[in-house]
Every structure is written in structure tokens, then in C-alpha cells.
C-alpha positions in Angstrom: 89.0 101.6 111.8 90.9 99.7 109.0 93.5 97.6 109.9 97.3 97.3 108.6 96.6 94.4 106.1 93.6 96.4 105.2 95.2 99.7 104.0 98.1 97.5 102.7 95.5 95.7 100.6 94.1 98.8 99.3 97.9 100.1 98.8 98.7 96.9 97.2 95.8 97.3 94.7 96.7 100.6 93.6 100.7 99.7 93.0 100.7 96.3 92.8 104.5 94.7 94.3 104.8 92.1 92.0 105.2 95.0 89.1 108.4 96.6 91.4 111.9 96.3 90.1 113.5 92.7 91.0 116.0 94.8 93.2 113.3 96.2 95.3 112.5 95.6 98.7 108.7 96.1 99.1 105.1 95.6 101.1 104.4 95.4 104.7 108.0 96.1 106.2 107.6 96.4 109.6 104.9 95.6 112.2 101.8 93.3 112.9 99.4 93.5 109.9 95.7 93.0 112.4 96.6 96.2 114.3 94.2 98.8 113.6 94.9 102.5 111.9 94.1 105.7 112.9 96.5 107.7 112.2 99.2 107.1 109.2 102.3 109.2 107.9 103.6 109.4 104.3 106.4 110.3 103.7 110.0 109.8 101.1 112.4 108.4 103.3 112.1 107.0 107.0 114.7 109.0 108.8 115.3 109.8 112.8 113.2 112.9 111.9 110.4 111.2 110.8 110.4 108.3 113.2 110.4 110.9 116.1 107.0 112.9 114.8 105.5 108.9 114.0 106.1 108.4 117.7 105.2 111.4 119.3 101.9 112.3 117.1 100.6 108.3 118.2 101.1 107.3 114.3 100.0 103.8 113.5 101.4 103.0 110.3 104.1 105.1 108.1 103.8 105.0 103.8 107.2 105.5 103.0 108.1 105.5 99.5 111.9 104.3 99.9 112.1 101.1 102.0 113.5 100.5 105.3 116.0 98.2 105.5 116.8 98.5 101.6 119.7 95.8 102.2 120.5 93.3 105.1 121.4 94.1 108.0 123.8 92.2 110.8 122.9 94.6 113.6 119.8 96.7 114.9 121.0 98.6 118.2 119.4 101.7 119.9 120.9 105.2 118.6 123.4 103.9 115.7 121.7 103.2 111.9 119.0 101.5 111.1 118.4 101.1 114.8 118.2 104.8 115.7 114.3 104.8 113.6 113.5 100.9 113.2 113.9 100.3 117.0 111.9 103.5 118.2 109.0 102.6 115.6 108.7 98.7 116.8 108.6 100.1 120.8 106.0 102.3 119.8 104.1 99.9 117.5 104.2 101.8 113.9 103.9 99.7 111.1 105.8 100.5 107.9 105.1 100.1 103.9 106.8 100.9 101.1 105.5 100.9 98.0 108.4 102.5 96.0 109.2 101.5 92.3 105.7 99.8 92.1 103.9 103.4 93.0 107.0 105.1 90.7 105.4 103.3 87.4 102.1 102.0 88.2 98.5 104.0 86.8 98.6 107.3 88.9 102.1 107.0 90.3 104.6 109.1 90.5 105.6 109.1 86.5 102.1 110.3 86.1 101.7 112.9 88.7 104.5 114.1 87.0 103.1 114.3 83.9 100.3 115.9 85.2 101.5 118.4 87.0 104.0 119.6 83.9 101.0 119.5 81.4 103.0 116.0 79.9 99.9 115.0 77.6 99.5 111.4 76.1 101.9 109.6 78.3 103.0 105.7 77.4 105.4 103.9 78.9 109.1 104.8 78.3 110.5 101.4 79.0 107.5 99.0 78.1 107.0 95.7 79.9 106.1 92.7 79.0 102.9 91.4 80.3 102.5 88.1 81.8 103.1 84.7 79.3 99.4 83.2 78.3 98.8 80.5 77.1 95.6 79.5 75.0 93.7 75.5 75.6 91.3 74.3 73.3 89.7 71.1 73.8 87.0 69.1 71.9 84.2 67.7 73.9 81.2 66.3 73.6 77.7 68.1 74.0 76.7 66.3 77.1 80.7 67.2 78.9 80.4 71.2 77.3 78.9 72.5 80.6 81.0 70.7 83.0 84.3 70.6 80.7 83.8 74.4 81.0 82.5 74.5 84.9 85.9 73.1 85.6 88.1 75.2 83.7 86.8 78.5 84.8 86.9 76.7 88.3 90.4 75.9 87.6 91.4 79.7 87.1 91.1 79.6 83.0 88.8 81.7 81.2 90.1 85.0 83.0 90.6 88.1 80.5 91.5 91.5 81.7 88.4 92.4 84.5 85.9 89.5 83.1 85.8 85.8 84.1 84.5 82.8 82.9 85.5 83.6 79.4 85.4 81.1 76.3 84.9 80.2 72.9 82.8 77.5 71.3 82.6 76.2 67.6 80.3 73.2 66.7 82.1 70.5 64.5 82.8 66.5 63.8 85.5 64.4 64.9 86.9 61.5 64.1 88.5 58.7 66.0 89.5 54.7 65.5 89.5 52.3 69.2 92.0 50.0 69.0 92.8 47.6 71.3 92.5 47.7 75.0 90.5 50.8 74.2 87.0 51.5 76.0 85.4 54.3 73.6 82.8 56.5 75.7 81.2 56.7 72.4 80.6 54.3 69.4 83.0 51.4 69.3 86.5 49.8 69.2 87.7 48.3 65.7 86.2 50.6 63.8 86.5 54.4 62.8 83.3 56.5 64.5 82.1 60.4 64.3 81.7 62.3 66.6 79.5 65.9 67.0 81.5 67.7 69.2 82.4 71.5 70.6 85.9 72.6 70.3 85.8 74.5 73.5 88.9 77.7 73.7 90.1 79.7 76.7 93.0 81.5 77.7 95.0 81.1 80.8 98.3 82.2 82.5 101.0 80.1 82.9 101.0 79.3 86.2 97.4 78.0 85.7 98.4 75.9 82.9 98.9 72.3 84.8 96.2 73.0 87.2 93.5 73.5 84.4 94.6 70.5 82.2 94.5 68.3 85.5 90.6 69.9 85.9 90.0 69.3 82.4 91.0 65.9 82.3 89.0 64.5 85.5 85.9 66.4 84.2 86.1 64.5 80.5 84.1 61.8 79.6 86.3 60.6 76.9 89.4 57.8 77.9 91.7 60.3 75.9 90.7 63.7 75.5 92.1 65.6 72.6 93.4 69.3 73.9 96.1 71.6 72.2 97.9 74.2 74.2 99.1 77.3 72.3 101.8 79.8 73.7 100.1 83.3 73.0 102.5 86.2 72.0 102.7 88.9 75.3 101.5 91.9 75.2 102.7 95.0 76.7 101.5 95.7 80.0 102.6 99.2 81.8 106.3 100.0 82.1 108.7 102.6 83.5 109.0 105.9 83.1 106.4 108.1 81.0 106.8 109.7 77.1 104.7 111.9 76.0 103.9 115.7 74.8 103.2 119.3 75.7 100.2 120.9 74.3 102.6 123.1 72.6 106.3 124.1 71.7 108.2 125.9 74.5 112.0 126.3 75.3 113.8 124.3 77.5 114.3 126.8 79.8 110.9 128.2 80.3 110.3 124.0 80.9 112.7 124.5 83.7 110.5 127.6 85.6 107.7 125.1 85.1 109.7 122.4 86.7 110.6 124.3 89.8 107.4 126.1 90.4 105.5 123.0 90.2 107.4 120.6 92.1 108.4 122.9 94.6 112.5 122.6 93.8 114.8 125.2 95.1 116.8 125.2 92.0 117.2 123.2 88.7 119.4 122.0 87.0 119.7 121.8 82.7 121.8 120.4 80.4 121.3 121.7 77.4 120.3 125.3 75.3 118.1 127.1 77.4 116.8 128.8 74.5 115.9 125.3 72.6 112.7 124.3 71.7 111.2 121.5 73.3 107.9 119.2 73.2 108.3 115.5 73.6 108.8 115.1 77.5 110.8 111.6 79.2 110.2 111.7 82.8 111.4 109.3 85.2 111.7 109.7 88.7 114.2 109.8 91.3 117.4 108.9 90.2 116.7 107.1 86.9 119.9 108.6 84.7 120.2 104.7 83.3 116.8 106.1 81.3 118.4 108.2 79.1 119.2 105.9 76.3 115.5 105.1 76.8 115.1 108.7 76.2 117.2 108.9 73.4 115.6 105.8 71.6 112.0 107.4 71.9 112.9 111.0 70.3 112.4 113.0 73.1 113.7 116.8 73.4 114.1 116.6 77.0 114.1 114.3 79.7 113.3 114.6 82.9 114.8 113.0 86.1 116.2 113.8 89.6 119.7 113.4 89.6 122.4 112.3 87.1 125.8 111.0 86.9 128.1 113.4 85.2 128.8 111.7 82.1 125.5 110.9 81.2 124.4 114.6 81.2 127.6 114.7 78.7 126.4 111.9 76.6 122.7 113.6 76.7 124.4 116.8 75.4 126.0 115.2 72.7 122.8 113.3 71.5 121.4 116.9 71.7 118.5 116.0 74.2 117.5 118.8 76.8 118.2 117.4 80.6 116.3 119.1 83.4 117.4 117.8 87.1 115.4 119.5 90.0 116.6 116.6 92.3 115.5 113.7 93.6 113.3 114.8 96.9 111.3 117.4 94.2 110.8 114.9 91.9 109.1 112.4 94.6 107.8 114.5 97.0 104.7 116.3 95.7 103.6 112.7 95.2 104.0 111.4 98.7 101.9 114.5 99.5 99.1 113.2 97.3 99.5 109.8 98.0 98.1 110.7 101.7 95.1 112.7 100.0 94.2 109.1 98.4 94.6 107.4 102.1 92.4 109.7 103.6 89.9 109.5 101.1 89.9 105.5 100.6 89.8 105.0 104.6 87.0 107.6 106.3 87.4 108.2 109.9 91.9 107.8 109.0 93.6 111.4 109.4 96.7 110.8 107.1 100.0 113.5 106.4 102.6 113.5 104.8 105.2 114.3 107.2 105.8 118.1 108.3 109.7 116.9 110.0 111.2 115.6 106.2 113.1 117.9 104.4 115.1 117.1 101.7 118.9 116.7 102.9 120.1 118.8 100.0 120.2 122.6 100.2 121.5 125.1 97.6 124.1 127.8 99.0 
């Protein structure tokens, strides 16, 4: 049987932390990372309910998609907030991850299964992000120093480019140079201006590997003074929040919203908007993500989709003439914590994963 760290590394592969929101509070929450799963429980939110059927159904580790312990707490005792589940779950030994805005945005999160499941086709990022800063070295070196130059660059963490490694670029040429005094050239002579053949030797490299790869550089060069430049490169994009993209054909916003609640499994929906206008382009965010409607609003979309709103932004959506469908936050995450235990099972044989039969979403409509 896997362990925690194991199934957290697997977890952490698919929705990586370091792309969650600075706010967030994610990873390995609770518990001792080298105990071994058998059993595990997705599920929204970690409530009393779903602590109890963790315990009593001999769960070893709970996917929760909303942290425990979101913000600090002073005080953990039996029966009174946090303590009522995070004390029965450390008794009984269940670990607990969350993965939340990092499985809301990443490939095959939430945002997608959304899109998915509504026929959304063509989805980008609604709020792009930046990728990480790179940085381009190029350094001239000699034939005899082009293997090992290179050896230790790649060594050093350089030369990495999307899933390859040990990437570069290498262009013949001459160089020139003049040894003054209290110089000791490796090749030719001091006084006097010499040529030399030489490989100007490129890769790229993130920032944090910057320092380490000059140092490797350096102590792998055969010349006193090695002649390098370091180029900032422009970033790229590299994922994002929330999705944008299109039906396969024109419909009205309010046969959007039957879709919407027969698909995600809501009780009731709510719209902002003319029922009877036609819409295509589709903004979807999960949850409560109101703060993307200017988003929204920037990319041309008809309607956007999201689980709950403040009042005053569905006014400002209806005055910007964008179509607002709400079917609440538990539908809009739900069906995806239900999947997200399909994938568990699947990437850990011999694991019997749910998604929790005790949550219910705290809202009901009278």
C-alpha cells in the first residue's frame, strides 16, 4: 500500500502547491506522511460530519478540497471548533490534504471539469499567469572545456526546457583577447593580442539556478577570466485562473442555466440577466470567485459562471450586459471532488477511495 507522502506526491504532481493563491493554506495538513493508505475520503469541506464517517469507516487519509485550519488558531479543545473534527481525526490517525486553489486552476481541475461537463470548448486561462523569470547564459569556451563547460551546467540545473534536459546551443567562432600584466593566459601569451577558436556555448535557466550555474561554470573553465553574458528572457504565460472559452453553438442564457443545474447536480440556479439572451463565450470560475467578473468583462464573455456573488457585482454584471449564472458554491466544486477520488483509485491499485456519502451542502432551497 502507498503511503501518505506517496499519494501526496502523486497529488502534488497533478496540482502542483506552489501554483495556489499566496492566501492559500495548502499540502499535507495533518498527520504523519510514512503511514500507509488504504482507505482515503474526498471530500469539499472537513466538517464534524465528515470526520465522524473518516473515523468510523477506518479512513487513512482525507482529500479535502478547502483546508483545515484556513487561519491560525489559539485553541484546539475536544467538541468546540476546529477541535470538534481535527482532534477526532489525529486520535484516530487520518491524515489530511488539501489541494484547493492549486486543483481549482491547474490542467484537469476544477475550471476544467467544469468546462467539460457544460460542453465549454477551447478553454484558456481567464486570468493568465506569468510563468517563472528565466534567464538565458552564454559563454565562450574553448574546444577542449565544451564538454565539461557543458557537463557542469546541466549538472548545475541549466539547460532544463519544458520536459527535456540537458538542453543547449553551440555556434563555432574566434575570439580575441590582450594579457596584460599579472595575467597567466591559458592560451597564447601576455603582451600581446591572440585568437582564439572557440564555441559560444547558450542555455537557459531559472532564476533561482542563476548563481549556482555561474559558480559551476566558472570552476569547470580553463580560462583565468571566462567571458559569459546573462540575458533576462521575457516570461511567458504559464496556466492561470479561471477558464474562457465557447459552446459549440448559440443558446440562451436560460437554457445555459437547465444545463447548469442538471449537470452539476444544483437544486436551483440562480441568473442575472435575460433569460431569453443569447449566449456563447463561457467565464467559469469556481467557488466564490465574483472578484472575476471584471476578468469576465475584459475577455468578451456573454456569461460567466461562478458559485456565489456579492450583490453588487451581479448589478455591475447587469449593467455591463454579461449573463451571470450562480448554482452555488457546493455544485460548482462538488462533482469534482467526486472525480477527483475516481483519479485516486485509479493512480493507487489495491486503495478504495469515496468521496464522502455524510457532506451535504449546508445550503437548502425552501
Amino acid at each position: 500500500m502507498p503511503t501518505v507522502a506517496e499519494i501526496a506526491a502523486g497529488l502534488e504532481k497533478f496540482a502542483p502547491t506552489r501554483t495556489a493563491a499566496d492566501w492559500d493554506n495548502v499540502g499535507l495538513l495533518l498527520g504523519d506522511p510514512a503511514d500507509r493508505v488504504e482507505r482515503v475520503v474526498t471530500c469539499l469541506t472537513v466538517t464534524a460530519d465528515v470526520a465522524d464517517e473518516a473515523v468510523a469507516e477506518r479512513v487513512n487519509l482525507i482529500v479535502s478540497h478547502h483546508p483545515i485550519l484556513f487561519r491560525g488558531v489559539k485553541q484546539l479543545t475536544a467538541g468546540r471548533g476546529d477541535g470538534r473534527v481535527v482532534l477526532p481525526l489525529a486520535r484516530a490517525g487520518v491524515a489530511v490534504y488539501s489541494p484547493h486553489t492549486a486543483f481549482d486552476n491547474c490542467p484537469g481541475g476544477i475550471n476544467d471539469i467544469l468546462c467539460r461537463r457544460l460542453g465549454v470548448r477551447n478553454a484558456d486561462p481567464l486570468r493568465p499567469r506569468e510563468g517563472p523569470r528565466e534567464y538565458k547564459l552564454a559563454v565562450y569556451v574553448p574546444d577542449a572545456d565544451l564538454a565539461k563547460v557543458s557537463d557542469a551546467l546541466f549538472e548545475s540545473g541549466a539547460g532544463v526546457i519544458g520536459k527535456y534536459e540537458q538542453c543547449s546551443f553551440r555556434v563555432p567562432g574566434k575570439g580575441t583577447f590582450f594579457g596584460g600584466e599579472g595575467t597567466n593566459p591559458t592560451v597564447g601569451q601576455k603582451g600581446r593580442r591572440e585568437e582564439a577558436d572557440e564555441w559560444r556555448l547558450e542555455v537557459v535557466l531559472a532564476e533561482a539556478k542563476v548563481a549556482g550555474a555561474v559558480r559551476a561554470m566558472r570552476a569547470a573553465h580553463s580560462y583565468e577570466e571566462p567571458a559569459f553574458d546573462i540575458y533576462q528572457l521575457k516570461a511567458g504565460l504559464s496556466g492561470g485562473e479561471g477558464r474562457i472559452g465557447e459552446l459549440d453553438g448559440v443558446t440562451t442564457l436560460g437554457e445555459l442555466a437547465g444545463r447548469v443545474k442538471t449537470e452539476l447536480g444544483a437544486v436551483s440556479v440562480q441568473a442575472v440577466g435575460d433569460l431569453s439572451q443569447s449566449v456563447r463565450r463561457v467565464a467559469v470560475a469556481c467557488g466564490a470567485a465574483g472578484e472575476f467578473l471584471s476578468d469576465s468583462i475584459r475577455a468578451k464573455a456573454d456569461v460567466f459562471l461562478t458559485g456565489e456573488m456579492r450583490f453588487h457585482d451581479a448589478l455591475t454584471a447587469r449593467t455591463a450586459g454579461v449573463g451571470v449564472l450562480l448554482p452555488g458554491h457546493y455544485a460548482t466544486e462538488r462533482p469534482a471532488v467526486e472525480e477527483l477520488a475516481a483519479r485516486l483509485a485509479a493512480d493507487h491499485p489495491g486503495v478504495t477511495a469515496w468521496a464522502s456519502r455524510r457532506e451535504r451542502d449546508p445550503l437548502t432551497s425552501v
